[in-house]
N, C-alpha and C positions, 0 to 999 in steps of 0.2 A: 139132522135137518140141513138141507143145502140152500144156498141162497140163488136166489131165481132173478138174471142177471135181465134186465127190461133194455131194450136198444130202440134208439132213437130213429126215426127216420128223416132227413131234411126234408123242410119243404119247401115246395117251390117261391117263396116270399121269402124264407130264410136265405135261400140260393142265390136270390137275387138280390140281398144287401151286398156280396161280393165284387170288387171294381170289374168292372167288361163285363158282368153277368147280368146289369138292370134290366134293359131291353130283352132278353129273350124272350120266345112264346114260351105258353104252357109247354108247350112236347117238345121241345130245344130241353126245356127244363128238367121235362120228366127223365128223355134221354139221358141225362146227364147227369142223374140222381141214380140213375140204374146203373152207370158207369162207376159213378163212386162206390155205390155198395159193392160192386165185384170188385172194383179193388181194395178195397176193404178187408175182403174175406181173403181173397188171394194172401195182401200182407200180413193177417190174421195167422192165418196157417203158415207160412213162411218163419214168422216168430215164433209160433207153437213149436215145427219143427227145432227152429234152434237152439230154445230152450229147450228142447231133450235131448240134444247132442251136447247142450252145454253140461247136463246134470248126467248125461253117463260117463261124460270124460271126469268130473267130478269126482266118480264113484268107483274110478280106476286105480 
């Protein structure tokens, strides 16, 4: 049985406790929610990758 990982999404109230973020609009916000999730995923995979070059050099 594998464990079934749940991810979060910010939201726009949460985005906007950040200093410089109070005032945005809604879609300033949404924008900028979309922006995070891609980088997200981007550093996501970037670690993935490294962690398997770290575990083949490992296994050399």
């Amino acid at each position: 049985m594998g464990l079934k990982k749940s991810h979060k999404r910010i939201t726009i109230e949460e985005l906007r406790k950040f200093e410089g973020l109070e005032n945005i609009t809604d879609e300033e916000a949404e924008e900028n929610i979309i922006a995070l999730e891609k980088l997200s995923v981007i550093m996501f995979e970037l670690w993935k990758q490294d962690q398997a070059v770290k575990s083949k050099k490992k296994a050399q």
